[in-house]
C-alpha positions in Angstrom: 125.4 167.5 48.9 124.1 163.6 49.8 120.7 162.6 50.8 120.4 160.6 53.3 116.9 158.3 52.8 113.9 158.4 55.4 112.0 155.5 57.0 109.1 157.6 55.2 108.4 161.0 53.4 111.1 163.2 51.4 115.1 162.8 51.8 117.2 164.8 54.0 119.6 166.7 52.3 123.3 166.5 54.1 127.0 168.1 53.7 129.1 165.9 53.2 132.1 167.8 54.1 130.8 167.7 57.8 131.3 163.5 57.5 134.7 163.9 59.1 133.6 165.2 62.0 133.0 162.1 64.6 130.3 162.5 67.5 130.5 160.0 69.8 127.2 158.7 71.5 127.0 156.8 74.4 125.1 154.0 75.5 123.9 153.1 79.8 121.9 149.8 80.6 118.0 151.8 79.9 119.0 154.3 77.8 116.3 154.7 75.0 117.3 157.6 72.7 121.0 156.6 71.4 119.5 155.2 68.2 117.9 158.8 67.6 120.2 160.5 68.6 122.8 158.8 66.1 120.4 159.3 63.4 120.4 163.2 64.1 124.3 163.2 64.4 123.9 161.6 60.5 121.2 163.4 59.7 123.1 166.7 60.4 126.0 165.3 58.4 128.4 164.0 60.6 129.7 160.6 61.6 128.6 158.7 64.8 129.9 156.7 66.6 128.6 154.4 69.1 129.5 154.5 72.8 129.4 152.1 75.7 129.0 153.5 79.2 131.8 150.9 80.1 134.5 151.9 77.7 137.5 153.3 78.8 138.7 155.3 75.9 136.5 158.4 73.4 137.9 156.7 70.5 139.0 159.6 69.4 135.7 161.2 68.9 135.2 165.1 68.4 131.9 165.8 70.9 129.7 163.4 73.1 126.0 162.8 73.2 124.6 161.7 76.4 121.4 160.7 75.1 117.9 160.4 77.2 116.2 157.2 78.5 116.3 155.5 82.0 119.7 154.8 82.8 120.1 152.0 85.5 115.6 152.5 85.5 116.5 155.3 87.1 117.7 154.0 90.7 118.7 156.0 93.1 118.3 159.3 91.2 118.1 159.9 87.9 121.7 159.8 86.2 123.3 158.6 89.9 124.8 155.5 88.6 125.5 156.5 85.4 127.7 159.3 87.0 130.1 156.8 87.9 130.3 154.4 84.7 134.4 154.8 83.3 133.2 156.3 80.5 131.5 159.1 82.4 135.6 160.0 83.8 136.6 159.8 80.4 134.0 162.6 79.4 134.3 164.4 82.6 138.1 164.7 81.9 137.9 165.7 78.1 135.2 168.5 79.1 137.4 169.9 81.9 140.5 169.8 79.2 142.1 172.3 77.8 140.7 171.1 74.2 136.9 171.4 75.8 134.9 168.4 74.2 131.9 169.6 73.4 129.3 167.5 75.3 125.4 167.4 75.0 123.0 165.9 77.8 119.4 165.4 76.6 117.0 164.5 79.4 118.3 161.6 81.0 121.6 163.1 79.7 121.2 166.6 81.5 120.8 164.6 84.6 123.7 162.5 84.1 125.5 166.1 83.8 124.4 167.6 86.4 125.2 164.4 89.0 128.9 165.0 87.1 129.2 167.8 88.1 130.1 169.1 84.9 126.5 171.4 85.1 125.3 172.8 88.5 122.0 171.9 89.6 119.8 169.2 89.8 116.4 167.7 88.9 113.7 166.5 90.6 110.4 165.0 90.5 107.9 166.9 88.0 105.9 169.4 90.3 102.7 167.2 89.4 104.3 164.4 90.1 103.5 163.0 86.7 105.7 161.7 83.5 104.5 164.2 80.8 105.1 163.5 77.0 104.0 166.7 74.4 105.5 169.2 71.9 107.3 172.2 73.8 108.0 175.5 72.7 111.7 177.0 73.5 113.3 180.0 74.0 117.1 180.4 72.6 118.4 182.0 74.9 122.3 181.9 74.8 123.6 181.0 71.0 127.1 181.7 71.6 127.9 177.7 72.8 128.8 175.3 70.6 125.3 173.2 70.5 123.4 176.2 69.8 125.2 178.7 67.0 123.2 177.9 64.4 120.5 179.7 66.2 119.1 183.0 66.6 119.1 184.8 70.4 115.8 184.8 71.0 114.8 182.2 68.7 111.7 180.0 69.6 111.8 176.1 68.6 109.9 172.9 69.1 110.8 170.1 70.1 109.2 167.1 72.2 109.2 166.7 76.0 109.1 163.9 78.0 109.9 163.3 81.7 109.4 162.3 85.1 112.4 163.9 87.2 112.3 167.3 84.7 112.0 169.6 87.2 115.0 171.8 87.2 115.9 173.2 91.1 119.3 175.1 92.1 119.7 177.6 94.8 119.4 181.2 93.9 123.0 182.2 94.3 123.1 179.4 91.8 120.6 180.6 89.7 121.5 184.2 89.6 125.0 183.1 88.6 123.4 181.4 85.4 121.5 183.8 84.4 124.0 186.9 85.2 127.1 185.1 82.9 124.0 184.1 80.1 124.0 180.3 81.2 120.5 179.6 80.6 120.6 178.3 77.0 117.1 177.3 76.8 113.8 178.5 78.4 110.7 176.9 78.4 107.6 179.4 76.6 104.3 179.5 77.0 104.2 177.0 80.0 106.3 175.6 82.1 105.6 171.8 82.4 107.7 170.5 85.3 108.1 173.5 88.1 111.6 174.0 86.6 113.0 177.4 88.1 113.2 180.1 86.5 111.9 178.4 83.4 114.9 177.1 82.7 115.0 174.4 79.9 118.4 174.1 79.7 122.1 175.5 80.8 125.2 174.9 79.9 129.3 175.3 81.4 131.1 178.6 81.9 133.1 177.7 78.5 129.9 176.6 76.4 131.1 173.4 75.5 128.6 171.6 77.7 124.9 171.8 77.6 121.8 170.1 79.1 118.6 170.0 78.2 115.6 168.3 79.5 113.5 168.1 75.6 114.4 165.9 73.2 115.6 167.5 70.1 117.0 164.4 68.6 113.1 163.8 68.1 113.1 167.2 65.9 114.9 166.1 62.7 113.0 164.9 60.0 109.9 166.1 58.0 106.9 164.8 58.7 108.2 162.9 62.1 108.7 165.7 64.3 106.1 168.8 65.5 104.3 170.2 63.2 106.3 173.5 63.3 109.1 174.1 60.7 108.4 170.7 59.1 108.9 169.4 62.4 113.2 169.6 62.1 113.8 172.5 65.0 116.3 170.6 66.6 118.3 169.8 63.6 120.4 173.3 64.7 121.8 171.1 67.5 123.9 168.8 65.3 124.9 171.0 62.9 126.0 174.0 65.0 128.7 171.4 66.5 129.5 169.8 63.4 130.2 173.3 61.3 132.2 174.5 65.0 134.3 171.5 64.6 135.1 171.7 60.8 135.5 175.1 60.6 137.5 175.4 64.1 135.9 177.5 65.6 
């Protein structure tokens, strides 16, 4: 076991067996989170690799992080134009594949998903109409996919929030579907900040190799720079359930 030194505070202690396992993180014109989201990726153990939303090969990466920010400022619709960068086919492809890539959408990243097609659903405007920025306590509510095994069912977390277009909508046969074949990953606790239905936080494909998720985990990582609960590294779970799925094989 490494330990991989802190801006601040004590070092994080990594495997470093999970170092051959490359997670790939892409970059749009406004997102903001690829940084932190590579750090967690490292933090967790693994290796990451930068992205470019105009690449046209995964070099030969093992997952994808679609980070959150405010890709293309958010024109359009949130994630719209992203949707359509030749990376985005790439992904879209290596999901749908017989081999699954797992793929995680945070945010800006769930929305990118979710114009994809590769979750069902959209998101809309916050139902106050208002970009919102706190700590947010989750439910685990599926810990069977491969971004959330490191979990307990029924687990609660925090992790920050922040959003303008968070607001979660589907119709209900939609939403019954989700919720019937366990789809809803992540629910929001104690209050649900954007209108999302159902208090859905988060969902993920048929095959559990996708996810989205409007809060940030990637925010969650490190002592002493994260919430207050657990030493502030709830989301840590994210990056090492997908790490120890792809070394072991699972």
């Amino acid at each position: 076991m490494t330990e991989l030194p802190l801006i601040g505070g004590a070092p994080v202690a990594v495997e470093p067996h999970l170092a051959g396992a490359k997670i790939g993180v892409v970059t749009f014109p406004g997102t903001l989170d690829d940084r932190d989201a590579a750090r967690a990726v490292r933090l967790a153990g693994g290796t990451a690799v930068a992205l470019w939303h105009a690449d046209t090969q995964l070099a030969d990466v093992d997952a994808v992080v679609i980070p959150g920010g405010f890709s293309y400022g958010d024109y359009l619709r949130a994630g719209a134009i992203s949707r359509f960068a030749p990376l985005m086919s790439r992904i879209i492809d290596a999901a749908n594949s017989d081999a699954k890539l797992p793929v995680l959408g945070i945010c800006n990243g769930f929305q990118i998903l979710t114009e994809s097609h590769l979750l069902p659903g959209s998101m809309i405007k916050n139902d106050h109409l208002k970009f919102l920025c706190r700590d947010q306590v989750l439910r685990v509510e599926n810990n069977k996919t491969l971004w959330t095994s490191d979990y307990e069912a029924g687990e609660e977390i925090t992790v920050p929030l922040k959003n303008q277009d968070g607001q979660y909508i589907a119709d209900e046969k939609t939403l019954d579907a989700l919720e019937a074949e366990g789809r809803v990953v992540f629910r929001y606790v104690g209050w649900n900040p954007n209108g999302s239905r159902r208090d859905i936080a988060g969902i993920s494909n048929a095959a559990g190799n996708v996810v989205g998720l409007m809060p940030h985990p990637e925010h969650a990582v490190e002592p002493g720079f994260g919430p207050e609960s657990n030493a502030g590294t709830d989301g840590l779970g994210f990056f090492t359930s997908v790490l120890n799925k792809i070394v072991g094989g699972a």
